[in-house]
C-alpha positions in Angstrom: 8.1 30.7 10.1 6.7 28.6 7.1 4.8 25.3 7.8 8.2 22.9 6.9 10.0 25.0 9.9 7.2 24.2 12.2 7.3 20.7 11.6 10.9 20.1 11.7 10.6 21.9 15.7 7.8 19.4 16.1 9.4 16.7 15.2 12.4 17.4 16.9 10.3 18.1 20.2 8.4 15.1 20.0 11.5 13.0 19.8 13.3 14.9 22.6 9.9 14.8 25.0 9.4 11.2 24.4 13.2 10.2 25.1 13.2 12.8 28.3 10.3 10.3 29.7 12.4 7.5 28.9 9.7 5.9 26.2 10.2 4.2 23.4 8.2 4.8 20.0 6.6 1.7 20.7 5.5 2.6 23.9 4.8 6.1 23.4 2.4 4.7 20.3 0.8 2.4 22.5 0.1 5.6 25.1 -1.5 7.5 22.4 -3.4 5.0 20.5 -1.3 4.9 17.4 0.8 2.4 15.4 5.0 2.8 15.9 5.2 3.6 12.3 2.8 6.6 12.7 5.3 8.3 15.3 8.3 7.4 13.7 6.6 8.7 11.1 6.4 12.5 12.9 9.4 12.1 14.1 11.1 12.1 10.5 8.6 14.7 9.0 7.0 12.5 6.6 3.8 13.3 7.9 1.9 16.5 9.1 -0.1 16.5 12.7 -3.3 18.4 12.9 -3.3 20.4 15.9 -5.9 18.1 18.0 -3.4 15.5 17.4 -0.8 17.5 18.9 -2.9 18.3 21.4 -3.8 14.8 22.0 0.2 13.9 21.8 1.1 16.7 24.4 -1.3 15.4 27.1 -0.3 11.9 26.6 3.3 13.3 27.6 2.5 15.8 29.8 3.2 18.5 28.4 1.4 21.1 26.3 1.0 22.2 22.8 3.3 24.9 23.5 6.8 22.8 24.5 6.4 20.6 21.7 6.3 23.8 19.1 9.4 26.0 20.2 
């Protein structure tokens, strides 16, 4: 799986996970310390997580690491 695969998946997740909790980018940005443009952001694939930030995303959902890459 190359890294653009693993993004789009990410991304994908992210938006899924956040809507399944009923939150709104706003909201979900103000949970993990971020701006609205910075998930949006993710959520499109115009920018690339590190892992401790999707580490730091999955707990702020609660989930983990692993249900927002597959």
């Amino acid at each position: 799986m190359t890294v653009q695969e693993r993004n789009k998946i990410f991304a994908k997740r992210l938006r899924e996970m956040r809507i399944k909790r009923g939150l709104t980018q706003y909201e979900l940005a103000e949970k993990c310390l971020f701006s609205k443009s910075a998930i949006g952001l993710l959520e499109n694939c115009k920018i690339q997580p590190c892992v401790n930030t999707v580490n730091f995303i999955a707990k702020k959902l609660g989930c983990t690491i692993y249900d927002l890459l597959t």
